[in-house]
N, C-alpha and C positions, 0 to 999 in steps of 0.2 A: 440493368443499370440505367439509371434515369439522365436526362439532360445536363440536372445539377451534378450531379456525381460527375459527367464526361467534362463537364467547364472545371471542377476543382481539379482533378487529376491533373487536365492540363496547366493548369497553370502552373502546378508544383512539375510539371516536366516541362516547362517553358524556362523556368527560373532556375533550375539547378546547376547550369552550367557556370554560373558567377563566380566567382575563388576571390580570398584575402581571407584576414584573418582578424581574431576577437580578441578580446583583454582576458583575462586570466579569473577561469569564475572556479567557484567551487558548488557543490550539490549539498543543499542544505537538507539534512535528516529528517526536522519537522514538516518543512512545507515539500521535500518531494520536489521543490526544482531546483532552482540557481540563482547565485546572487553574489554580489562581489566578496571578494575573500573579507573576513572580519579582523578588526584591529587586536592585536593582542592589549590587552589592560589589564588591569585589577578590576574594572568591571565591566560588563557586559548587558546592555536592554537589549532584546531583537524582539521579531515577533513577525507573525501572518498571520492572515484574515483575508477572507472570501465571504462578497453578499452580493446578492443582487435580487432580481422580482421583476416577472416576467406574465404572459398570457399562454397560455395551452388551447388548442385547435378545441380542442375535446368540453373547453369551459374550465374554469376553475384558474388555479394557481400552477406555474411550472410544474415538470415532471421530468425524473429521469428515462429518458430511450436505453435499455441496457437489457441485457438477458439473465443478469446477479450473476454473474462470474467475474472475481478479480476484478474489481473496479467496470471505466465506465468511459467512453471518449467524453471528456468533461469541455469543452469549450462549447456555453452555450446548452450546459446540461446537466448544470449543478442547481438543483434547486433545495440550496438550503444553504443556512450562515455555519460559518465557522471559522474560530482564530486560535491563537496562539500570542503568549505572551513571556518570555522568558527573562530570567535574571541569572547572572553568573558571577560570581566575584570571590577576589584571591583572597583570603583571610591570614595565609601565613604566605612567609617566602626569606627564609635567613638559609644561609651555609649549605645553598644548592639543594635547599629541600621548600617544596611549593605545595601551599591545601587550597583549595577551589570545593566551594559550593556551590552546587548546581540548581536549579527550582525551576520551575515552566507550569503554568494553569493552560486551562484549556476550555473551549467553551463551542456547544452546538446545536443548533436548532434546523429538524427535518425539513421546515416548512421558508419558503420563498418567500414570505408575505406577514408581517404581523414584528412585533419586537420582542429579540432570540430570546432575553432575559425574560420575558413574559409567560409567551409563548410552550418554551421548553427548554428551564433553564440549563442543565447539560453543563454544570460549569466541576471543573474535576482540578484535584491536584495529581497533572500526569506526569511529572517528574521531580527528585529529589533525592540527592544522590552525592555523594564526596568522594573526589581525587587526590589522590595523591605523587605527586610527581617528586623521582632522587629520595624515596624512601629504602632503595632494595641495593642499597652501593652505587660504586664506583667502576663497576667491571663494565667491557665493554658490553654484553650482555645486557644489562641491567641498569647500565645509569642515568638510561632516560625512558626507563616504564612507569608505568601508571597502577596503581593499586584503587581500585573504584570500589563504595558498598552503595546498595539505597535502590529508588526506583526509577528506571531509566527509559529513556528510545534507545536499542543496542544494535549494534551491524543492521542499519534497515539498507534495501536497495529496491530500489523503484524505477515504475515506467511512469514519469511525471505524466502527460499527457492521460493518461490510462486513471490516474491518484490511485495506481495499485503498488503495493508496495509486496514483490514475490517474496523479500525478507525482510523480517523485523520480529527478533529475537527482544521484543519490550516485556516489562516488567520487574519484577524484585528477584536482588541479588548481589552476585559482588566477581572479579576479575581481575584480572592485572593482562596489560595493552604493552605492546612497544616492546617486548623481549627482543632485540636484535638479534638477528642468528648471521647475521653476512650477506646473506644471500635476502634476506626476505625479513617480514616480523612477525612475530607469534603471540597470538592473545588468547585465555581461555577466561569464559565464563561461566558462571553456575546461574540457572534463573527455578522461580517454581510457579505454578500454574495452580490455581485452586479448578475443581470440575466443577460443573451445574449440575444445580439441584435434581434431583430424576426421582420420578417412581411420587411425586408428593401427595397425601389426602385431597382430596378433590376440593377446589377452592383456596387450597394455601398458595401466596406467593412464593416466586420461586426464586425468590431472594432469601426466604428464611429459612437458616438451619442455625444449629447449635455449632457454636464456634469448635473446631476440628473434627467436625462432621462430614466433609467434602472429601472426594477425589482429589489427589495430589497426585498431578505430573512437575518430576525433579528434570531438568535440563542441564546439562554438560555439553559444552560448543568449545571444540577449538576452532582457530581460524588462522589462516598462513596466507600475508597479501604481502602485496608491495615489490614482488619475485618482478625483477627485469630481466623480460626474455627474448625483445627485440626492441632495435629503433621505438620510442614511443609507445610500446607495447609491455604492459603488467600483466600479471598472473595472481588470479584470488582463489583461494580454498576454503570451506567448511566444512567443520565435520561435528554432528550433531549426536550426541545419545542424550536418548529418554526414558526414565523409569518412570513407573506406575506402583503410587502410594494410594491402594484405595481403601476405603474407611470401611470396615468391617465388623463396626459395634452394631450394639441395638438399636432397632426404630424406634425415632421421638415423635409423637402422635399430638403432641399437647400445646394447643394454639399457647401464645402464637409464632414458636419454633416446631420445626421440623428437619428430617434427614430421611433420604433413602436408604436400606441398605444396597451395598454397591455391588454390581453383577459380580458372582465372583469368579467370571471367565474373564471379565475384564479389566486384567491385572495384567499385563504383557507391555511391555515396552517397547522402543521402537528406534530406529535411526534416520537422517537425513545426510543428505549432502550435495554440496553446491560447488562446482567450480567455472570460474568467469575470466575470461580474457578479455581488458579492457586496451581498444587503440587509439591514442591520439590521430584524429584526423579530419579535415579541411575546417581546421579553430573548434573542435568539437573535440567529441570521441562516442565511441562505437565500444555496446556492452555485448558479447557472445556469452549464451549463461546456458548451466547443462545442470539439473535439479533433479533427484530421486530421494524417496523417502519409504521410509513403511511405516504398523503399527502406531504408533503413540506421536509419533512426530509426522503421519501422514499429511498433516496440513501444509507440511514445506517450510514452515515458518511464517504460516500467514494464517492459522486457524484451518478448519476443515471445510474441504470443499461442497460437501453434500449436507452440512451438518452433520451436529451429533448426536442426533437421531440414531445413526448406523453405529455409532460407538467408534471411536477416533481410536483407544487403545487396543483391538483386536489386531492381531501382528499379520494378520491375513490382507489388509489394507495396504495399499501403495499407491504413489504417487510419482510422474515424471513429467517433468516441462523442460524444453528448450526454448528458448528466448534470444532475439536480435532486437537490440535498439538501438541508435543512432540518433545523436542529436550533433547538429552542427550550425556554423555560422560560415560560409563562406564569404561573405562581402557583408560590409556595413549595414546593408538595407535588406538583406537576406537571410535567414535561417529556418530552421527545419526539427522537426523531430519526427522517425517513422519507429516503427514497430511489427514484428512480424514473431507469434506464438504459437506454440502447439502444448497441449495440458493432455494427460489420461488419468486417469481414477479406476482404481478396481478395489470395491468396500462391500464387506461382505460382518457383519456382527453376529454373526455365531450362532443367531435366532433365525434364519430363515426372510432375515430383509438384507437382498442385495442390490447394488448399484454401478455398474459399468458404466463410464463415458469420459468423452472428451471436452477439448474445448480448444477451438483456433477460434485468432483474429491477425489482423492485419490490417495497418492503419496509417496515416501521418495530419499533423498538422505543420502548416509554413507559413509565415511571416514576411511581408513586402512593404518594407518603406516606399511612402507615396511623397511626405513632406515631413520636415521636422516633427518629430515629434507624434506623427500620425501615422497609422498603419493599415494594412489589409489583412488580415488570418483568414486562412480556412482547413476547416478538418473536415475530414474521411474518414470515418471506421465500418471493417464488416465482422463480425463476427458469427460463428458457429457452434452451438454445443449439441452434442449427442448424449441421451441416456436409456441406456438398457435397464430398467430397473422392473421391480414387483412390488415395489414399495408408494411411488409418487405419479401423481396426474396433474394437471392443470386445478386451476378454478373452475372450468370447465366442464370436465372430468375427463378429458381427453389425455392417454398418453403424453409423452413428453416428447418421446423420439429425436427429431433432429428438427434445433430449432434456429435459425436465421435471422441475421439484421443489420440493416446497413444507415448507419446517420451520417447526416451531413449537415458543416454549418458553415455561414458566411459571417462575418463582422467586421467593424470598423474599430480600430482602435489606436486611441492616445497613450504613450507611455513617455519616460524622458528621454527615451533614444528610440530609433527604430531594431533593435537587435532582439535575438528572438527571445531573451530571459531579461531584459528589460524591463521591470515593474518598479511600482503600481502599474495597470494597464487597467484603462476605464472603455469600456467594450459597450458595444452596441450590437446583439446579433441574431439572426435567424435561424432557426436548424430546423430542419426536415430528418423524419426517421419512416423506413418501414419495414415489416419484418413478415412471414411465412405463415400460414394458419395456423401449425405444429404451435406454434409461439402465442397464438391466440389467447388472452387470456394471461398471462404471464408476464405483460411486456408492462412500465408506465402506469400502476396501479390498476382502479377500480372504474374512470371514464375511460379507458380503452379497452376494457373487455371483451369489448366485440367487432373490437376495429384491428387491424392489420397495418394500417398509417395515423402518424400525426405530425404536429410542426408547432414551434411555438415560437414567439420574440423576445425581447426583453434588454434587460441592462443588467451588469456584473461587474464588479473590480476587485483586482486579485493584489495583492499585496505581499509582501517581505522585506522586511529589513532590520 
């Protein structure tokens, strides 16, 4: 641990002991943090966006310091644009019966430097979807659920700090939310998954197949939240199954469609599931999350950890994470977010390419009002992954084994409060990374191949509202 790392720790243990309390935020799905609770209307604009452009030790444009596991300590370590734009508005609303349409675009580019639309335009319609609210009676059960169809963000939950999100059940589908049961409320969803292309004649892209040509994973989620089980204290559940629809006709050879046919071991299905106890505490709250999965759902609800390389639907596959997050506001000029994880992987595709390993971190960033308006942050992440595999090396060609890294960043930043979810926030900062030889090669693209540190500067501002 270097001198930097000993000055940030301390100061977030200098700082901790402050106490009061925050105004009343909620955790916005898209952008992954917090922002004041939104007005109810007939309509709805919100939106986020992140840019900034910076210098890298190594030469070039920004880079991210991360190991590609589960996001990334982001303050200071996003190098690349991206936003969100939504619309939401009530179209009906007579005799206790209400319809909402929902819409959001979306828009991204890899690179820190150059203009996004130019660049890589990345622009997507990521959401599009209708609710229905007092279509299913009067019972007490029932007379304030929601019947949703279309394409959605659904149950995500996230380490903001991290921009990982361990759930997010997105894409197309349909559900009903809010079944009262007394105790708690009960939501189920149906979503589907198309698979990637595999197995293609050399030179096709891997975008093109003949329409119902692909691997179909069918998703079935219940979920049961909102259980009060102590002072300040909730209780969340999920419970996940996944079938496997795999496509089992003839190979299309004939530019400029194609399909593979689909292993036909890998047809097996698979389950997840999630339970989290969230506590209000010091104007915060505090998420306890305990995740297992197998087969077809081993991504956890967040995609597959090793890739799909190894075959995501082999029911030989599992997955388990425990997760601590915390984020709080104890005093006006003070707050905090830490994190502390542990991940296992054991994937095995039925061919003879297997993959064992982990993956910890442990991290925080804190926030210190200096003067109106202006602020201090700084982050700390370490993180660990191990892989026992037969399958993957470096760029290198070295092993992967146990690999290491620790960033850290300093900045200055303006927002309109100094509270720690306070944005926009126009940031000015430094980060320093360094990581293990294991890691050589693997870390911050192609100018640190042969380096084990870097650092870079720059400017960012994060946005929501």
């Amino acid at each position: 641990m270097n001198m930097r790392s000993l000055v940030l720790m301390g100061l977030v243990a200098a700082t901790l002991p402050m106490l009061a309390q925050t105004p009343d935020t909620i955790r916005s799905s898209e952008s992954g943090g917090y922002g004041p609770a939104a007005v109810a209307g007939d309509n709805l604009f919100d939106g986020y966006f992140r840019t900034g452009t910076g210098v890298a030790s190594a030469g070039g444009e920004m880079v991210s310091f991360d190991l590609g596991r589960n996001g990334h300590y982001r303050l200071g370590n996003e190098a690349d644009t991206y936003g969100e734009i939504g619309w939401d508005k009530k179209v009906y609303d007579k005799d206790g019966a209400a319809f909402y349409v929902h819409t959001m675009i979306n828009w991204y580019s890899p690179f820190s430097t150059g203009i996004a639309s130019s660049v890589a335009p990345g622009v997507a319609l990521e959401q599009a979807w209708v609710e229905a609210k007092g279509v299913l009676g009067n019972s007490d059960a029932f007379k304030d659920a929601d019947v949703w169809m279309g394409e959605r963000f659904y149950n995500r939950q996230d380490v903001h700090m991290l921009d990982w999100k361990y759930l997010h059940t997105d894409g197309e589908g349909a559900g009903v939310e809010n079944i009262n049961l007394g105790f708690g409320k009960l939501a189920y969803a149906y979503m589907q998954y198309d698979g990637a292309a595999t197995g293609l004649p050399a030179g096709a892209p891997v975008t093109a197949s003949l329409a119902g040509t692909r691997d179909v994973t069918n998703l079935h989620q219940l979920k049961l939240d909102d259980i009060n089980v102590n002072p300040g204290g909730k209780l969340y559940f999920a419970l996940e199954l996944d079938t496997a629809s795999p496509y089992t006709g003839p190979t299309v050879a004939t530019a400029p469609y194609y399909n593979a046919v689909s292993n036909s071991t890998n047809n097996k299905g698979g389950m997840s599931f999630i339970a989290m106890h969230s506590q209000d505490v010091l104007g915060g709250t505090n998420h306890l999350v305990f995740q297992y999965a197998n087969g077809a759902a081993e991504g956890l609800g967040n995609g597959d950890q090793f890739g799909r390389a190894l075959g995501s639907l082999n029911s030989s596959n599992t997955a388990m994470r425990v997760i601590d997050e915390i984020a709080i506001q104890p005093t006006k000029t003070f707050g905090m977010e830490a994190v502390a994880a542990v991940e296992k992987n054991k994937l095995d595709n039925g061919a003879g390419a297997t993959a064992n390993g982990s993956w910890t971190t442990l991290g925080g960033r804190a926030k210190v009002g200096i003067a109106d308006h202006f602020s201090f942050v700084a982050e700390l992440g370490w993180e660990k992954t191990t892989l026992d595999t037969n399958t993957y090396t470096t760029s290198l060609g070295k092993p992967l084994g146990d690999r290491t890294l620790v960033k850290e960043t300093a900045a200055l930043v303006w927002s309109p409060t100094t509270e720690f979810w306070s944005r926009p926030e126009l940031r000015i900062f430094f980060t320093n990374a360094s990581w293990n030889n294991t890691a050589q090669g693997t870390v911050a693209g192609i100018n640190y191949a042969d380096k084990t540190s870097g650092s870079q500067y720059g400017v960012q501002t994060e946005v929501w509202f």
